[in-house]
ZAMARGU-4260 file (C-alpha; in steps of 0.2 Angstrom, whole numbers, plus 5000, padded with zeros to 4 digits):
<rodrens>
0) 5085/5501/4814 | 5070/5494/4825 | 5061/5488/4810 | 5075/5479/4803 | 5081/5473/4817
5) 5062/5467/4824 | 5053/5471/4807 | 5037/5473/4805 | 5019/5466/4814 | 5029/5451/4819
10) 5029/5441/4836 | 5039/5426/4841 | 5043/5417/4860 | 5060/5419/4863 | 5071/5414/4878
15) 5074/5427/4889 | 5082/5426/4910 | 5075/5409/4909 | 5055/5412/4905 | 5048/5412/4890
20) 5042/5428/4885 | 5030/5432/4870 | 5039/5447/4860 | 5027/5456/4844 | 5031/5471/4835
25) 5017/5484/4828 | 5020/5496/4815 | 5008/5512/4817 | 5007/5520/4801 | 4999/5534/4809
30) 5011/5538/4818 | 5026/5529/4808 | 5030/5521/4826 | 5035/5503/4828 | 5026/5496/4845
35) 5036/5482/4854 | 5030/5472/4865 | 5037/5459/4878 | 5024/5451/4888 | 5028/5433/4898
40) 5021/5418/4892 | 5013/5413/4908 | 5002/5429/4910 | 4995/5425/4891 | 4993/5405/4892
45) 4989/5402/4911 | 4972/5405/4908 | 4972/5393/4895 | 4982/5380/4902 | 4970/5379/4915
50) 4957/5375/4905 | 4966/5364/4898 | 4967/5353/4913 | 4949/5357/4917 | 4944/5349/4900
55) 4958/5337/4901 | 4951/5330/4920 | 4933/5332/4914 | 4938/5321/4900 | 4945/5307/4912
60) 4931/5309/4922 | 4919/5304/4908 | 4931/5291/4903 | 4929/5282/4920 | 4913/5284/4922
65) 4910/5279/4904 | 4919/5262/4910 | 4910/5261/4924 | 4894/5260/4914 | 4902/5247/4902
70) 4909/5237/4916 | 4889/5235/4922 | 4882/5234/4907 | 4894/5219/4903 | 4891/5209/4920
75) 4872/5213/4918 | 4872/5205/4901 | 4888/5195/4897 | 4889/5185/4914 | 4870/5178/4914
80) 4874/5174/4896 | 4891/5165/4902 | 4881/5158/4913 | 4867/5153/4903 | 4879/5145/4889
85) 4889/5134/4902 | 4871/5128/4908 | 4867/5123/4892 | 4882/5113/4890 | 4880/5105/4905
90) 4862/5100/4902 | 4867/5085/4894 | 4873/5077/4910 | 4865/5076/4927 | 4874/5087/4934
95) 4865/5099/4926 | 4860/5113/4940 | 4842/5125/4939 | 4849/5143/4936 | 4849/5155/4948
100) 4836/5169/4949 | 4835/5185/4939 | 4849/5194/4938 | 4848/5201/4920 | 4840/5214/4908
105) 4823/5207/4906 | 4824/5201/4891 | 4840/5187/4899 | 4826/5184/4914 | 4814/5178/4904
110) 4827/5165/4893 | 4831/5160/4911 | 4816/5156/4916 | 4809/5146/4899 | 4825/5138/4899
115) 4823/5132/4917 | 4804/5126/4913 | 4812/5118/4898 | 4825/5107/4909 | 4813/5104/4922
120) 4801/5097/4909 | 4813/5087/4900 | 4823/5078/4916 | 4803/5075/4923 | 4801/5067/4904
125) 4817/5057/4905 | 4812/5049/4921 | 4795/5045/4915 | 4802/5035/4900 | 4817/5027/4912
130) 4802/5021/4925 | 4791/5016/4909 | 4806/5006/4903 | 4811/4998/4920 | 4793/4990/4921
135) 4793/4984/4903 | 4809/4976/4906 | 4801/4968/4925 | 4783/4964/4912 | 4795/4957/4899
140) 4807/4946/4913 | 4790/4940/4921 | 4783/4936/4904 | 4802/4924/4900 | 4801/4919/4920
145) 4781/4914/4916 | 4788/4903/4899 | 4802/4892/4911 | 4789/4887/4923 | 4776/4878/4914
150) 4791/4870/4903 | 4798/4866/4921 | 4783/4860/4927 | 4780/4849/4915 | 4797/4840/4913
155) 4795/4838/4930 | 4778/4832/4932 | 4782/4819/4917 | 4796/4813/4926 | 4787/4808/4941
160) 4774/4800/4929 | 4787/4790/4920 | 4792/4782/4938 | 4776/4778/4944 | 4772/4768/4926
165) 4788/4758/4930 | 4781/4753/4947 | 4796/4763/4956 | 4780/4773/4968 | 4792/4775/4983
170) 4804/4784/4973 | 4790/4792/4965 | 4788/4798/4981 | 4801/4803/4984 | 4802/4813/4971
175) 4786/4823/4975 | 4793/4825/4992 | 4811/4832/4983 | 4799/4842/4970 | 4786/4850/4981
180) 4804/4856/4990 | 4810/4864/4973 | 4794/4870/4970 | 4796/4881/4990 | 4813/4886/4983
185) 4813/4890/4968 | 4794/4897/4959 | 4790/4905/4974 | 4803/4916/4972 | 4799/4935/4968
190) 4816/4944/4969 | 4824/4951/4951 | 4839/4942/4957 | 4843/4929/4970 | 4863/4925/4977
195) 4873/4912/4965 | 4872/4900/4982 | 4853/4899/4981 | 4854/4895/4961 | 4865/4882/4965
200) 4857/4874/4979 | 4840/4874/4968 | 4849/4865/4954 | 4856/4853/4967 | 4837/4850/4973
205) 4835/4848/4953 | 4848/4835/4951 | 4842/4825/4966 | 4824/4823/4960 | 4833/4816/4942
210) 4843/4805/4951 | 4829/4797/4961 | 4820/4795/4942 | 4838/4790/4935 | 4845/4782/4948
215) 4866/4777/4944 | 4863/4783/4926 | 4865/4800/4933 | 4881/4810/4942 | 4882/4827/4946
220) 4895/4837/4953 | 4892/4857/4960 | 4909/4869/4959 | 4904/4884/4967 | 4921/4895/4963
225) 4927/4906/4977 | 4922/4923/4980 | 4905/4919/4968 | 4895/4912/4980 | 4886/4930/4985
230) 4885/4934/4966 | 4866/4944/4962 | 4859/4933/4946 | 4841/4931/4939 | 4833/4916/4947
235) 4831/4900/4937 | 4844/4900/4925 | 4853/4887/4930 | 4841/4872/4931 | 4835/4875/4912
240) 4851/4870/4906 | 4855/4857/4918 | 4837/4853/4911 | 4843/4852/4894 | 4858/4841/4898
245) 4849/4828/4907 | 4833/4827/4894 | 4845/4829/4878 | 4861/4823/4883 | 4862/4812/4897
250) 4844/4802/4890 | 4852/4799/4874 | 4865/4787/4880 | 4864/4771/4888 | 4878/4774/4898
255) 4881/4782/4914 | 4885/4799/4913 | 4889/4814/4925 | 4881/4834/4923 | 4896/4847/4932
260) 4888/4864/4935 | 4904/4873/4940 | 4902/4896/4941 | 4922/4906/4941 | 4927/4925/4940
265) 4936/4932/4928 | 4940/4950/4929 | 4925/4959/4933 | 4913/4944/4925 | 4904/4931/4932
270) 4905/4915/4921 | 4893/4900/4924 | 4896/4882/4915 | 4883/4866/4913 | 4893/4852/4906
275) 4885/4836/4902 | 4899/4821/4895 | 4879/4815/4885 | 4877/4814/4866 | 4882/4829/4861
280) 4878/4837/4843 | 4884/4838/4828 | 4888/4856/4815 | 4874/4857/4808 | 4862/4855/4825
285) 4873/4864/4833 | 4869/4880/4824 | 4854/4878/4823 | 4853/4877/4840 | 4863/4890/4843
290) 4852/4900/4831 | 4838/4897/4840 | 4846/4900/4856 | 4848/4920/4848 | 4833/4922/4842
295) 4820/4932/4852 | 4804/4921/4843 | 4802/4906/4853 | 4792/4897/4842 | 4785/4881/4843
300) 4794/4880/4861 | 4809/4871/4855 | 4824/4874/4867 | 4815/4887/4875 | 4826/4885/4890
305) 4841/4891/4883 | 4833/4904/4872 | 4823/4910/4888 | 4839/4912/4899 | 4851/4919/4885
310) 4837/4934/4883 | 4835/4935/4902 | 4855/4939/4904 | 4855/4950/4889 | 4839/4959/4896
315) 4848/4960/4913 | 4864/4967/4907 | 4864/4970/4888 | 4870/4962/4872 | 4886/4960/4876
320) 4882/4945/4888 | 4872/4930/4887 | 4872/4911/4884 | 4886/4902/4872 | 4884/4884/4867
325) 4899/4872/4860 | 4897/4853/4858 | 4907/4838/4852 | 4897/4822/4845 | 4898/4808/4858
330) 4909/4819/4870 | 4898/4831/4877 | 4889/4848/4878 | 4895/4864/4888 | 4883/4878/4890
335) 4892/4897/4896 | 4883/4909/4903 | 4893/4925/4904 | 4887/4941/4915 | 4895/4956/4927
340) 4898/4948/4945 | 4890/4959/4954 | 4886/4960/4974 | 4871/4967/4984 | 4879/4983/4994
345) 4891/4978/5005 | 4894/4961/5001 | 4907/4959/4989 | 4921/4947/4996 | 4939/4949/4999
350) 4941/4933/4988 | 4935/4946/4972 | 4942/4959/4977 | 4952/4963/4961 | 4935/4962/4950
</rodrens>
């Protein structure tokens, strides 16, 4: 009956007053006895349940420290490498900072360090070529500057002659008075820009010696627009082109004839206008004029006024700016120049406020 009803070298857990309890049967063939056994789970497995949670917090333990490890090694490797890409892509700009010092394995410190030497070299470089390119541009404004003056001087100089051969030698002296003025005012001037104001009031000295050689067959009116007054621009770019109108517009008629120099903002530009009501040109003269005018060859010294201040704007302020030229046969010849309206520091106007 006990085999059958436990059989033979069996075991099983069965449920028992609420415990587990591990029951096994073992049949002695010595004896012919079957051996049963009822012996609490808990005695049996404690031991190994605490092992269990020996190994199971051992296990944790190397889990955290394990990610503690990885957590280091990540910021000692992965952020000065962050870093170093977002250095990199701000290197194209000036806001470009020098990294920090080492915080990396050695092999990040030492690409720190060449990339630093690397930045460091290349902005030194970039401002060696911007300084080597602001005095080309001052050689290259002094070398247009140097071509107005002798042109000026001798327009001038033949003027004065042309009234004395006439017999006029008081207006002739006067006219070395009014020149010797111009001469204070305007070649003496060293500054890479002078105020609008100044330009004007040289051109009116200009325009003054003409009329003394000209006398009634010469006009002039000065417009100096409000708020431009104060306006920075290049010295001596306005008396070639009233120049140009008085020696090939005005000279060509017989009749009397007026010059208007008038300057305007619009928008954030500064624009300057000659108008002479003299011959004027036709098409074809015209564009080759205008041609000329473009061109960076001067040539044979042929309209070297206007081509000398159109490549003074455009040096200035780029290619977007410059000199236009439109004229009307027995009308009339307006010269543009078109440039930013810009103010010394501090001296912008409330007039131009909005420019």
């Amino acid at each position: 009956n006990m085999r059958s009803m436990y059989g033979e070298n069996r075991y099983s857990v069965i449920q028992k007053l609420g415990q587990s309890y591990l029951l096994s049967t073992y049949l002695d063939e010595d004896t012919g006895w079957t051996i049963v056994e009822e012996i609490p789970t808990d005695a049996i497995f404690g031991v190994l349940n605490q092992a269990y949670t020996i190994l199971g917090g051992a296990a944790l333990a190397g889990l955290a420290a394990a990610l503690a490890v990885a957590l280091y090694m990540s910021a000692r490797i992965s952020r000065p490498l962050t870093e170093l890409s977002d250095a990199m892509d701000a290197f194209g700009s000036r806001d470009f900072a020098e990294l920090s010092a080492n915080t990396g394995t050695w092999e990040i410190d030492h690409l720190r360090q060449s990339f630093n030497h690397m930045a460091v070299e290349i902005f030194h470089l970039m401002d060696a070529v911007q300084e080597r390119e602001r005095q080309k541009r001052v050689l290259e404004m002094n070398f247009l500057r140097a071509q107005i003056n002798p042109h000026f001087l001798y327009n001038m100089l033949f003027s004065i002659r042309c009234t004395v051969e006439i017999g006029k030698n008081r207006q002739a002296a006067q006219m070395i008075t009014a020149f010797t003025d111009l001469l204070k005012s305007t070649l003496m001037v060293k500054k890479a820009a002078v105020p609008l104001e100044d330009e004007f009031e040289s051109a009116r000295k200009y325009l003054v010696v003409q009329k003394l050689r000209y006398g009634d067959k010469v006009h002039f009116e000065l417009d100096l627009g409000p708020g431009t007054g104060r306006c920075q621009v290049p010295p001596l770019i306005l008396q070639p082109l009233v120049e140009n109108a008085i020696f090939h517009g005005l000279e060509a008629k017989s009749s009397a004839d007026m010059v208007v120099v008038a300057s305007a903002l619009e928008g954030r530009e500064l624009v300057l206008t000659v108008t002479d009501d003299g011959a004027g040109m036709d098409a074809e003269t015209l564009e080759r004029v205008r041609a000329k005018c473009r061109s960076t060859d001067l040539g044979d010294g042929s309209s070297i006024g206007l081509a000398n201040v159109h490549n003074r704007i455009r040096l200035n302020y780029g290619a977007g700016y410059g000199v236009q030229l439109d004229s009307v046969p027995d009308i009339g010849t307006t010269v543009t120049i078109r440039m930013p309206a810009v103010w010394e520091k501090g001296e912008k106007s409330d007039e131009s406020a909005d420019c």
